[in-house]
C-alpha positions as CSV (number, residue, x, y, z in Angstrom):
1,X,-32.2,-29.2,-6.4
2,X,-28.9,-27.2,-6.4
3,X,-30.2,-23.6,-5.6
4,X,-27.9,-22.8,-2.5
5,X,-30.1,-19.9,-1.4
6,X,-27.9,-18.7,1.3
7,X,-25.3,-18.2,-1.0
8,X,-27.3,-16.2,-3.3
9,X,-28.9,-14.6,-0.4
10,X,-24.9,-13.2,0.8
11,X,-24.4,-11.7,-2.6
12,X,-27.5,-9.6,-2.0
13,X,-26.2,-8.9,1.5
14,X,-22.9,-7.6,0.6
15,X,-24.6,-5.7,-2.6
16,X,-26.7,-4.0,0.0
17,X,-23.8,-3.1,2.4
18,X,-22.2,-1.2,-0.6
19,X,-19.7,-3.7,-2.1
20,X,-19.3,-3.5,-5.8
21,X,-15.8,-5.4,-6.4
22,X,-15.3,-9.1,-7.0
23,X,-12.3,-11.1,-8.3
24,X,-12.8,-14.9,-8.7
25,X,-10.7,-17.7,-9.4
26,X,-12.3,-20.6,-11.2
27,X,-13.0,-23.6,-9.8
28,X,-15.7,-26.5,-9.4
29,X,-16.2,-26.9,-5.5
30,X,-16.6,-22.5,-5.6
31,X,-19.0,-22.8,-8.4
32,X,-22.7,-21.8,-6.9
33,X,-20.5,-19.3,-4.5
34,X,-19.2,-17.9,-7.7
35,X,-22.4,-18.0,-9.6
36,X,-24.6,-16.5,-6.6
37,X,-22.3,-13.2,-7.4
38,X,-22.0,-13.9,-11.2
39,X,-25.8,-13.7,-11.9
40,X,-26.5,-11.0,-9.2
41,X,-26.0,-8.7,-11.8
42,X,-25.0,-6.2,-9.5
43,X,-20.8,-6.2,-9.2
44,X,-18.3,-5.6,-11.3
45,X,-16.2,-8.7,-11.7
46,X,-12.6,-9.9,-12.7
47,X,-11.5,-13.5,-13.5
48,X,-7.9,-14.7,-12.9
49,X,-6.6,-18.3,-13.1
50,X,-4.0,-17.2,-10.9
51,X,-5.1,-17.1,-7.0
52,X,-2.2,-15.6,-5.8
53,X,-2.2,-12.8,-8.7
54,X,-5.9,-12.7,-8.1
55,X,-5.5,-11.7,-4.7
56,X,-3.2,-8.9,-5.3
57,X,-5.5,-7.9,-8.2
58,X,-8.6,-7.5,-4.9
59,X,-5.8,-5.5,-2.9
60,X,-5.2,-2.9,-5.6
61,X,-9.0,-2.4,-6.1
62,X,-9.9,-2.2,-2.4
63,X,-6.5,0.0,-1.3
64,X,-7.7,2.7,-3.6
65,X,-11.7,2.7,-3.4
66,X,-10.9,2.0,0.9
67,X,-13.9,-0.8,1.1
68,X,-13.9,-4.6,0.8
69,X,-13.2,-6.1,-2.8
70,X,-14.4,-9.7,-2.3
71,X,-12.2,-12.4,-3.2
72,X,-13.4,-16.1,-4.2
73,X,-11.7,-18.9,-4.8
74,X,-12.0,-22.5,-4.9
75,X,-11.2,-25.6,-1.9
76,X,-7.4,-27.2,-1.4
77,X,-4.6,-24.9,-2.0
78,X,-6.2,-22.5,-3.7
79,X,-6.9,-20.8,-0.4
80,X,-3.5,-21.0,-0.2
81,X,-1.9,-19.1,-2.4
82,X,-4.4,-15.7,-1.7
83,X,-1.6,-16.1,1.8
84,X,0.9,-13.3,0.3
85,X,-2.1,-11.1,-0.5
86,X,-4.0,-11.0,2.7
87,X,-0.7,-10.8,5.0
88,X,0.2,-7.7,2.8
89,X,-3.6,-6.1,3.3
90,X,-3.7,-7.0,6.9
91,X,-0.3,-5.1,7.7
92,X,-1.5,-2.3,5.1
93,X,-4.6,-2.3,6.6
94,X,-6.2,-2.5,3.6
95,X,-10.0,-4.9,3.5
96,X,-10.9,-7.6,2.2
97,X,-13.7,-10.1,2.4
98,X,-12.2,-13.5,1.7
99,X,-14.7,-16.7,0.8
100,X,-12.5,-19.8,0.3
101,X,-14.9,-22.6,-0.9
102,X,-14.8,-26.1,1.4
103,X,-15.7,-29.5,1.0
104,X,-17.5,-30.5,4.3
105,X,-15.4,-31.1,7.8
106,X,-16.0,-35.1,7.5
107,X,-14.2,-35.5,4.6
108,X,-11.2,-33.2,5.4
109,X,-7.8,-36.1,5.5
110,X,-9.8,-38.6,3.7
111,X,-7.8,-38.7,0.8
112,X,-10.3,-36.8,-1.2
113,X,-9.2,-34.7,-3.7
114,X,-8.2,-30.8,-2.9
115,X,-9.1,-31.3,0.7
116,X,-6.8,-29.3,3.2
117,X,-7.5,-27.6,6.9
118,X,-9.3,-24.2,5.5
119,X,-10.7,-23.2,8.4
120,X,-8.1,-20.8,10.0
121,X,-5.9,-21.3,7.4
122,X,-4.6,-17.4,7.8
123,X,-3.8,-17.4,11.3
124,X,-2.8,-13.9,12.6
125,X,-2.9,-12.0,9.2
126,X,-6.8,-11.6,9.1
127,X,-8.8,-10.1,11.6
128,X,-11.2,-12.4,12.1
129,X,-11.7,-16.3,10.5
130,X,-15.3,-17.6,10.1
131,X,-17.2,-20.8,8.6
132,X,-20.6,-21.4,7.8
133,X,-22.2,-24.6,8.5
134,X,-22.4,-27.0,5.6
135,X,-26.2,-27.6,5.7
136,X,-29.1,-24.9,5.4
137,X,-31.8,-27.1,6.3
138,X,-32.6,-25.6,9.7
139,X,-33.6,-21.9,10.2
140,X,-31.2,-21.6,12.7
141,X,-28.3,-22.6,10.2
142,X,-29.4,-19.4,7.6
143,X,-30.0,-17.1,10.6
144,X,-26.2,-17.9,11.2
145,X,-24.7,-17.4,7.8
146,X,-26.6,-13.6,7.4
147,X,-25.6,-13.1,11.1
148,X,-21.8,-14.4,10.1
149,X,-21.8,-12.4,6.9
150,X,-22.7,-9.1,8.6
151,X,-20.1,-9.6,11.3
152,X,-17.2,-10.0,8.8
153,X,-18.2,-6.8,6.7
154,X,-18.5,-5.1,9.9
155,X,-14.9,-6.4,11.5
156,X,-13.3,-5.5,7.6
157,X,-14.2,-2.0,7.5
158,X,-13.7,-1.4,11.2
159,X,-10.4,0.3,12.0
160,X,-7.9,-0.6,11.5
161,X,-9.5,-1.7,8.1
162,X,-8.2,-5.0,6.8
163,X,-8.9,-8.7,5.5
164,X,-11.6,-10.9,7.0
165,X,-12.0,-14.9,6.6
166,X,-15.1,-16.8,5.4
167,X,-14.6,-20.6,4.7
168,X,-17.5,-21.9,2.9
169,X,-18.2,-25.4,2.9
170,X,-20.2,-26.8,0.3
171,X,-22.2,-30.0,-0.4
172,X,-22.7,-31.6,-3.9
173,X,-25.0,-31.2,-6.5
174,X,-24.2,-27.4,-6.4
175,X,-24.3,-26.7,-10.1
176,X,-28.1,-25.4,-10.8
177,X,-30.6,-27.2,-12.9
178,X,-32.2,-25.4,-16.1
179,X,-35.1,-23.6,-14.8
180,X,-34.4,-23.4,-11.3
181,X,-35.3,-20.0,-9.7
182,X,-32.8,-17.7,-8.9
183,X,-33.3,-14.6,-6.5
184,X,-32.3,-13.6,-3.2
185,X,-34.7,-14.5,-1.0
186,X,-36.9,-12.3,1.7
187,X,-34.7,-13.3,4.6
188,X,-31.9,-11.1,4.1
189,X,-30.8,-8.8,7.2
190,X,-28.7,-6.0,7.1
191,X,-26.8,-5.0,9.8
192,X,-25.3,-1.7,9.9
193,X,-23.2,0.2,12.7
194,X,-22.8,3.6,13.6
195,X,-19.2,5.3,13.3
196,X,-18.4,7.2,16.1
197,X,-15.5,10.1,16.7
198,X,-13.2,9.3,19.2
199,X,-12.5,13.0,20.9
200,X,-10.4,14.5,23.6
201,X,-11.9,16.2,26.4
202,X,-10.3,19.4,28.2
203,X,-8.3,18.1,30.4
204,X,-6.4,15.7,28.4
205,X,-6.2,18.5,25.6
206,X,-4.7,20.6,28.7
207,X,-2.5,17.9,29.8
208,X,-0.9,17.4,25.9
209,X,-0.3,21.0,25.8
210,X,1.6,21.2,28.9
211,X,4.1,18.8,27.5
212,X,4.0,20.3,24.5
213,X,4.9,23.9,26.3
214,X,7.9,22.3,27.6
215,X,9.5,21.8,24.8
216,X,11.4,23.5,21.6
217,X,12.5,20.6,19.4
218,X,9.2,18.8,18.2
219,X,9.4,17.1,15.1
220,X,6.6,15.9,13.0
221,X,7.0,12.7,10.9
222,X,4.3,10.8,9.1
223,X,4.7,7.4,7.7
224,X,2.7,5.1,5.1
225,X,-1.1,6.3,4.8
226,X,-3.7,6.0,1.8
227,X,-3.9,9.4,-0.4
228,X,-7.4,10.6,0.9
229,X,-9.6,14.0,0.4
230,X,-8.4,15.4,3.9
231,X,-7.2,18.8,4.1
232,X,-4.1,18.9,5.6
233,X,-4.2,23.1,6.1
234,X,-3.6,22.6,9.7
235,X,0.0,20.6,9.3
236,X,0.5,23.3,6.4
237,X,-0.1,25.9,9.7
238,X,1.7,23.9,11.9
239,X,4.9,24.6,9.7
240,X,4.2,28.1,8.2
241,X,2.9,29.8,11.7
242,X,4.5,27.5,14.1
243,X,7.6,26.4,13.1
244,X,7.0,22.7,13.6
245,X,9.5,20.7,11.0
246,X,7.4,17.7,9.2
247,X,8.8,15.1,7.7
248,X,7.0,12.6,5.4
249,X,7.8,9.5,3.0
250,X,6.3,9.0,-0.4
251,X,4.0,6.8,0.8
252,X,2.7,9.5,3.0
253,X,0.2,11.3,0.5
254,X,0.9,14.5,2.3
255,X,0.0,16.4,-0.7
256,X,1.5,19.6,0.4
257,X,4.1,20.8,-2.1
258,X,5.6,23.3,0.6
259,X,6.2,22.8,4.7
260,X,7.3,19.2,4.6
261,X,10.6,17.8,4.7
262,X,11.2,15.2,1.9
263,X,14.6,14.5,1.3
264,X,15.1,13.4,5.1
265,X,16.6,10.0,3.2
266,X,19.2,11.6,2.0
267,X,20.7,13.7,4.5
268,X,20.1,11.7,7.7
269,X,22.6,9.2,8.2
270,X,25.2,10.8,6.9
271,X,25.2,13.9,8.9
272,X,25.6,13.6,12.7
273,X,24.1,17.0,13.4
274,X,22.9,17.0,17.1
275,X,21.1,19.8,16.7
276,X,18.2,18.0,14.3
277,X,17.7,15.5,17.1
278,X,13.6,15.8,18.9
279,X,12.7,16.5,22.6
280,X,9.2,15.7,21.6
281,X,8.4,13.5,18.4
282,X,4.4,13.2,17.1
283,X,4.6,10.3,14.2
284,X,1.0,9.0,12.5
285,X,0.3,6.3,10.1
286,X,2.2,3.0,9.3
287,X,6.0,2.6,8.0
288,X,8.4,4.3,7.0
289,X,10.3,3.7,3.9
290,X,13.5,5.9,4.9
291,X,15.5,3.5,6.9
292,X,17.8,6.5,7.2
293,X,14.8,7.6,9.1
294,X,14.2,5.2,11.4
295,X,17.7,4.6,12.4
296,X,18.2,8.2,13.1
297,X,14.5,8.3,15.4
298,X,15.5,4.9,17.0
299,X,19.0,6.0,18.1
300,X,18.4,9.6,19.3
301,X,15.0,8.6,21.1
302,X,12.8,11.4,21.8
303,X,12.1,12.4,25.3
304,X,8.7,12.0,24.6
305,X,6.7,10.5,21.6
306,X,3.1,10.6,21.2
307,X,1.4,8.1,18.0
308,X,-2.0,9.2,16.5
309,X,-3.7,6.9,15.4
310,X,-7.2,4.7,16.0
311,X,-5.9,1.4,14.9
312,X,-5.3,0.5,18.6
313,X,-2.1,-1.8,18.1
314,X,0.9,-0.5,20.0
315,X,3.8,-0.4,17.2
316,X,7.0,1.3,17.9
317,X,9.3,0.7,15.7
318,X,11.1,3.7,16.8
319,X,11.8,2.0,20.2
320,X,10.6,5.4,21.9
321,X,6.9,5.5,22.1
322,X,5.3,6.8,25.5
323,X,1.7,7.9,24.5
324,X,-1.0,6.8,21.9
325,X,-3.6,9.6,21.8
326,X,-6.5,7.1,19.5
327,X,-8.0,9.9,17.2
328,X,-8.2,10.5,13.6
329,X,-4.8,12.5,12.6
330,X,-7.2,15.3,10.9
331,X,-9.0,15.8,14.0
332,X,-5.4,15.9,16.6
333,X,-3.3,18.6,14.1
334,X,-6.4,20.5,13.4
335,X,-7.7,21.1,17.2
336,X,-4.0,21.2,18.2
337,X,-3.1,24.2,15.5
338,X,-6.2,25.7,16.8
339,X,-5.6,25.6,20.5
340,X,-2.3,26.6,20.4
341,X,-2.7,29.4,17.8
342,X,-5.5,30.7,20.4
343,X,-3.1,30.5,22.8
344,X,-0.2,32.2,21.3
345,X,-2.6,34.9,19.9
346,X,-4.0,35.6,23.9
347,X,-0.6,35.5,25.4
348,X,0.7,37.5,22.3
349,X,3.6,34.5,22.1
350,X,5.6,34.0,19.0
351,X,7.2,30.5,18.7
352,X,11.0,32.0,18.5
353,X,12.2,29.6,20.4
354,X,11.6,26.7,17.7
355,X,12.7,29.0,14.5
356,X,15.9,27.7,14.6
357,X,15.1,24.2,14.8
358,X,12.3,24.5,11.9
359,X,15.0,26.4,9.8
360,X,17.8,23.8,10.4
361,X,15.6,20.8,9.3
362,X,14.5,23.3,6.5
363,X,17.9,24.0,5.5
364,X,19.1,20.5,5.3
365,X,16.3,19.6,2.9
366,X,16.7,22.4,0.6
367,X,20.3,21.9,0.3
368,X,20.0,18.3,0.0
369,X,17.5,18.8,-3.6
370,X,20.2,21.2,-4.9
371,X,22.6,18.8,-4.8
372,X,20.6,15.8,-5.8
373,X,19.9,18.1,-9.0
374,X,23.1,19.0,-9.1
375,X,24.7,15.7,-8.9
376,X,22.0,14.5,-11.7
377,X,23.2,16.3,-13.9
378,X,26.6,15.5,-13.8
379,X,25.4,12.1,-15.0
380,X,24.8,11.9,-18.7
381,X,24.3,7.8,-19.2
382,X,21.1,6.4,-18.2
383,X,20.8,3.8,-15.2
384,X,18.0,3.3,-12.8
385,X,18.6,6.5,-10.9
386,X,18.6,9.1,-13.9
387,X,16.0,7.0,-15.7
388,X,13.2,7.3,-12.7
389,X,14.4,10.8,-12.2
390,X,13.6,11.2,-16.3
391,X,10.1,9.8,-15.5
392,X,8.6,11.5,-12.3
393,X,9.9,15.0,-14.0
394,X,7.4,13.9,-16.9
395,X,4.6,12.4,-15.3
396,X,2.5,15.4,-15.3
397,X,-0.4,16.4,-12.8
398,X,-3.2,13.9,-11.1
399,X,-2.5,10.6,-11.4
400,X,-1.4,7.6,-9.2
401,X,2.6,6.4,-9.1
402,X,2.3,2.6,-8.2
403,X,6.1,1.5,-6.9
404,X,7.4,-2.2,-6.9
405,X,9.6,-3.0,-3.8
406,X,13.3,-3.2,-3.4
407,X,15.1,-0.7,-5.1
408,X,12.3,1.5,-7.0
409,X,10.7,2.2,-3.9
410,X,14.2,3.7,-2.0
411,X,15.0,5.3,-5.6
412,X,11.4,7.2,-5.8
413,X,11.7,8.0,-1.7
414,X,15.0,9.5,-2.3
415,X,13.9,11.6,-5.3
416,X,10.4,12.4,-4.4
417,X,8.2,14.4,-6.7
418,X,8.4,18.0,-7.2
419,X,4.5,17.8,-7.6
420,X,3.3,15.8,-5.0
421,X,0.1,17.8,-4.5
422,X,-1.4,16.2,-7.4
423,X,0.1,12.3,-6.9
424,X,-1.3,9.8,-5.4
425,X,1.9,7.1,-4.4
426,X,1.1,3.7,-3.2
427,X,3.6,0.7,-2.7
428,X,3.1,-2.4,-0.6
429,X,5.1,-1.7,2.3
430,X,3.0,-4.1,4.5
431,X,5.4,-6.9,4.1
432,X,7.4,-5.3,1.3
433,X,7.4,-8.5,-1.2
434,X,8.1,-8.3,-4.8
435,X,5.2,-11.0,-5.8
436,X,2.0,-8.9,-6.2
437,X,3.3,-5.9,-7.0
438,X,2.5,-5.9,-10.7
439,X,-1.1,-7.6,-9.5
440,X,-2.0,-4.7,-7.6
441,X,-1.1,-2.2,-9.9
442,X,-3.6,-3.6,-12.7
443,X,-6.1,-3.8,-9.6
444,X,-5.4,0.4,-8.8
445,X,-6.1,1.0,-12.2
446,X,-9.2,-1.3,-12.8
447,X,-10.9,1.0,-9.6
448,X,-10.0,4.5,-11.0
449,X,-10.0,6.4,-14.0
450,X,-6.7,8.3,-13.0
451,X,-3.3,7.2,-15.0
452,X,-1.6,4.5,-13.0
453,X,1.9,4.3,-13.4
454,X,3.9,1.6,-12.5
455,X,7.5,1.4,-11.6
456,X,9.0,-1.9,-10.5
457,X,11.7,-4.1,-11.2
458,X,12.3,-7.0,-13.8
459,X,12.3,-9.9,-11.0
460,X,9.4,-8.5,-9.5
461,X,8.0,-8.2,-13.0
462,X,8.6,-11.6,-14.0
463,X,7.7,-13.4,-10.3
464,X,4.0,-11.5,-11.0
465,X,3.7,-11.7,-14.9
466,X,0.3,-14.1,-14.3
467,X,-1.2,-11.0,-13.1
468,X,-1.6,-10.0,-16.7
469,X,-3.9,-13.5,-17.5
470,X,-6.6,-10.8,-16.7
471,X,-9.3,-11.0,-19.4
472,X,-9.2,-7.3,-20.1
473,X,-6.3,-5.1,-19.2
474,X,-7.3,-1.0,-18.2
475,X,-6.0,1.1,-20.4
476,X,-5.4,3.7,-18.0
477,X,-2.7,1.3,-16.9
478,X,1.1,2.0,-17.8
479,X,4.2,-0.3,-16.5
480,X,7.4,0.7,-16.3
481,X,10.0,-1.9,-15.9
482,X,13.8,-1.0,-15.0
483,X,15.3,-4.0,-16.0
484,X,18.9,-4.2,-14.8
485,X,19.5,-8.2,-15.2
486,X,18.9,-9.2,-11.9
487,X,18.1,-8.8,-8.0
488,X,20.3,-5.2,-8.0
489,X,19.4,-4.4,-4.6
490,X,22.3,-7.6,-3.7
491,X,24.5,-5.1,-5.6
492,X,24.1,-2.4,-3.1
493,X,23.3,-3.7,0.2
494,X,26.9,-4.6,2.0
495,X,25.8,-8.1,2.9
496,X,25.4,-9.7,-0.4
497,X,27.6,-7.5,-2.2
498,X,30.6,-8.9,-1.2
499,X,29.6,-12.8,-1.4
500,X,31.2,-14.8,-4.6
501,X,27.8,-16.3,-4.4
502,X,26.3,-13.2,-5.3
503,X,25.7,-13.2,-9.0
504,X,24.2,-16.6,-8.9
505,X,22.5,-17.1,-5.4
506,X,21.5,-13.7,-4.3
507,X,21.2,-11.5,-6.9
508,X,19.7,-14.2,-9.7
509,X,21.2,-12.8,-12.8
510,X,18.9,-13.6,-16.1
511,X,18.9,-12.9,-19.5
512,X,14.9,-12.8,-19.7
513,X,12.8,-9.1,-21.2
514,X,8.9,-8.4,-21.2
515,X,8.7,-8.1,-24.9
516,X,7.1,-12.0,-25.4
517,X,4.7,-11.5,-22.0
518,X,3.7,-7.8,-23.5
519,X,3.0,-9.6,-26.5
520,X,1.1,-12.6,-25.4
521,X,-0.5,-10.0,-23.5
522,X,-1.9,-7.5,-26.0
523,X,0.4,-5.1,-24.4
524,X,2.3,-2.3,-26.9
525,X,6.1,-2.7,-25.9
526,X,8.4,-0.3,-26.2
527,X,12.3,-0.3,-25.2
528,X,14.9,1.8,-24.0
529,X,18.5,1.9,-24.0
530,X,19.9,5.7,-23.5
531,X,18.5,8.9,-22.3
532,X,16.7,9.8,-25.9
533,X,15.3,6.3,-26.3
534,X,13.6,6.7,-22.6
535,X,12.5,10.5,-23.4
536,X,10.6,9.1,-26.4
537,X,9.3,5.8,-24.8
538,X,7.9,6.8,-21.9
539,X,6.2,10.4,-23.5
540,X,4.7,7.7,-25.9
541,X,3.1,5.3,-23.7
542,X,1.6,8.3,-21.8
543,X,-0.2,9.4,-25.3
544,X,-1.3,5.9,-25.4
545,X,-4.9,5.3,-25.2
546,X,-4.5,1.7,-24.6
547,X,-2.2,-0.6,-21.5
548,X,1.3,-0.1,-22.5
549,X,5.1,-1.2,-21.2
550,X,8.1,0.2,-21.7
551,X,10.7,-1.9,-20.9
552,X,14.1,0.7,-19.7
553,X,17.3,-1.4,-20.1
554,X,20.5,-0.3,-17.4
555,X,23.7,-2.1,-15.9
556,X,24.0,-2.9,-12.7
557,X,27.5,-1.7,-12.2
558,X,26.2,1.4,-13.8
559,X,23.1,1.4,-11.1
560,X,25.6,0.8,-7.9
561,X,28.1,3.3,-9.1
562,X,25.3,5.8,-9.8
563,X,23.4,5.2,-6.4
564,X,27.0,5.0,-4.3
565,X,27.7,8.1,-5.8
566,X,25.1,9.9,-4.5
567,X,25.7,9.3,-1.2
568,X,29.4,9.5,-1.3
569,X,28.7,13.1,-3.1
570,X,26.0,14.0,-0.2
571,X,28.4,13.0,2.5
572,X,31.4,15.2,1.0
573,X,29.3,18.2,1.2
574,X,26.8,17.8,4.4
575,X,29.2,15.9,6.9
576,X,28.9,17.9,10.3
């Protein structure tokens, strides 16, 4: 008898705690662990021959719906290639639930076919690494894989949210015979946990406002978060009513058209304005994109520099952090805006003191958009810059912007979006690869019904192509490739740039295009060239009602002199 009830019996566990998502990779060793979700009935599922694209595919899913998507795969290296996936979702905090089938421990080095060390095979980048004994016969062994099962649900959606372990070994015959029974059975138990709110009490409210009473120059800056329903009113008031600058990346989801700062990238750096430097700098979620940014933060430390956050790591990338206050950012800004507004409003305070440094950081960024417009249009052939700025001026309202690494990501962050209150802008900035970001794209727009669009580059494009061996493409799903012949970011970057190895070691030049993949693929393909060719191509794969790619075509010497150009015409007119 083959019926592995356990394994059907965690299908039904995981159904009950919520989870709808699976993505599998085929295999013979992973088939009843496959087959226990297959004929639950209950989850929607994806097939990829691909593990390492099939891992990607789970982040996408589970980054936008914020709950496990459970990936499967079967024994040897297999496991190994989800690696890229769950490092990236573990320093996203993004989770999953990840069940690599096993042949038993006593024949692991035996020379038996796809047999490797499985158990901890992810080290560090999951929070927690499990294994469930090999035989069922004894009650004791299924009261520990339910027990097992509910502890890495629990650990994957506890904050900080990310990837979780389970290596499954499994003893032959596991393929089912005709007729055999299949249902969960009665021994199933859930266990659930209460979510608690982590608040401040008086005094410590009493003590943060002290601090902040002493000082003028507070800054504001918010790194990479997921887009979420919260109402950010209170960081809206925090700028309108209290002069408080706020800075944000794209990756943010700050959806507030107004109040924040968001061409920080391209003044900062070149200016050496004192004047913009914090006494007291709050910063929430993860990284930032701008490495303008975190220069300018990490060499004019703040005197003080509170995190917000509940993930409970210490991070400081900014080389200045002297408190972590462990609450939700929503709760901190909107009590904060509250006390203080009470305050001012009993002591009949205004906050003249910080006017001029809100209006300085203010004026910086509106001066920097007029001349990014203005230098724009100066340009009249298409490269990478004028070509993305083309695009996000057309994408329209409500909708998520999906951006590959390397360049596309600095290009958008320098740009941003004019309206960002409707976007949603995701990019994998937990390791910042180029391999899955085509992967987890196609897994956004398999867990929403919102466009995706997806902006990346040709190598990253062609390193994640088997991404798109996915038995049915969404059609909400729309890629954008800016295919400049090569690695362009070793065109810009000083290092590289001035190597005679460049061309061929570092910057790969190639004379490959998507139009065979899209084909293979089922994908329409459409090409650009100039300015009218992108115009028409990319307002026709938006009527699409069907997965489309539109492939834009630009020189890198074009690219670098366009890009170099902007910051040699920023630093002519802001230079302090």
């Amino acid at each position: 008898m083959a019926i592995l009830q356990p394994l059907i019996d965690l299908a039904e566990l995981f159904f009950q705690h919520g989870l709808r998502h699976v993505v599998l990779s085929p295999g013979s060793r992973s088939a009843a662990l496959s087959l226990a979700f297959i004929r639950h009935g209950g989850f929607k599922i994806q097939v990829l021959i691909d593990e390492r694209s099939a891992a990607f595919v789970g982040l996408g899913i589970a980054q936008q719906l914020q709950q496990p998507t459970i990936l499967i795969c079967t024994s040897g290296s297999a496991a190994y290639n989800f690696a890229p996936a769950i490092a990236e979702a573990f320093f996203q905090q993004v989770p999953l639930l990840v069940l690599t089938a096993d042949r038993p421990k006593e024949w692991i080095h035996q020379y038996d076919g796809q047999t490797i060390f499985q158990q901890g095979i992810f080290g560090k980048h999951v929070k927690a690494d499990f294994e469930f004994p090999a035989d069922y016969s004894h009650p004791d062994a299924v009261w520990h894989i339910n027990r097992t099962a509910n502890e890495a649900f629990l650990r994957a959606t506890t904050e900080p949210y990310g990837p979780v372990h389970i290596n499954v070994p499994i003893r032959e015959p596991f393929y089912p015979e005709p007729g055999e029974t299949w249902k969960a059975s009665r021994q199933i138990r859930k266990i659930g946990q209460i979510k608690t709110n982590i608040e401040l009490n008086i005094t410590q409210w009493h003590s943060l406002l002290d601090t902040w009473d002493s000082y003028d120059r507070i800054l504001i800056a918010i790194g990479q978060q997921p887009w979420n329903n919260t109402n950010w009113d209170s960081l809206a008031n925090l700028a309108s009513d209290l002069a408080i600058p706020i800075v944000a990346d794209i990756t943010a989801n700050i959806n507030l058209p107004e109040h924040v700062v968001r061409h920080h990238d391209l003044f900062l750096g070149i200016t050496r304005d004192e004047r913009l430097l914090p006494e007291l700098l709050i910063t929430t979620g993860m990284s930032f994109v701008s490495k303008s940014l975190k220069l300018f933060l990490r060499e004019n430390p703040a005197v003080v520099h509170w995190h917000i956050g509940t993930d409970g790591s210490i991070a400081d990338p900014l080389q200045s952090l002297s408190q972590i206050i462990p609450v939700s950012p929503t709760y901190f800004f909107d009590i904060l805006y509250e006390k203080i507004d009470f305050q001012n409003f009993v002591e009949n305070q205004e906050p003249d003191g910080r006017e001029a440094y809100f209006a300085l950081w203010e004026d910086y960024d509106m001066k920097s958009r007029i001349l990014l417009h203005r230098y724009l249009k100066k340009i009249e052939t298409l490269n990478d810059l004028t070509a993305l700025d083309l695009i996000l001026s057309r994408l329209g309202s409500h909708y998520i912007l999906q951006v590959g690494n390397s360049m596309p990501i600095r290009y958008v962050n320098a740009l941003s979006i004019e309206n960002i209150d409707t976007a949603r802008v995701y990019a994998n900035r937990g390791t910042s690869g180029i391999d899955g970001c085509l992967s987890t794209a196609i897994g956004a727009a398999l867990a929403t019904d919102l466009p995706v669009y997806l902006v990346l580059g040709d190598l990253s494009f062609l390193y994640d192509r088997n991404g798109l061996l996915i038995k049915e493409l969404p059609v909400n799903l729309k890629i954008i490739i800016l295919n400049n012949g090569g690695g362009d970011i070793f065109t810009m970057i000083d290092g590289p740039g001035r190597l005679s190895e460049n061309a061929t070691y570092f910057r790969n030049t190639h004379p490959y295009t998507a139009e065979n993949t899209a084909k293979d693929a089922g994908i329409t393909y459409i090409a650009a060239s100039n300015i009218g060719e992108l115009e028409q191509g990319f307002d026709s794969i938006k009527r699409l009602p069907n997965c489309a790619l539109l492939e834009v075509f630009t020189d890198s010497a074009d690219n670098q002199a366009a890009w170099k150009g902007l910051r040699a015409f920023m630093k002519a007119h802001l230079s302090v």
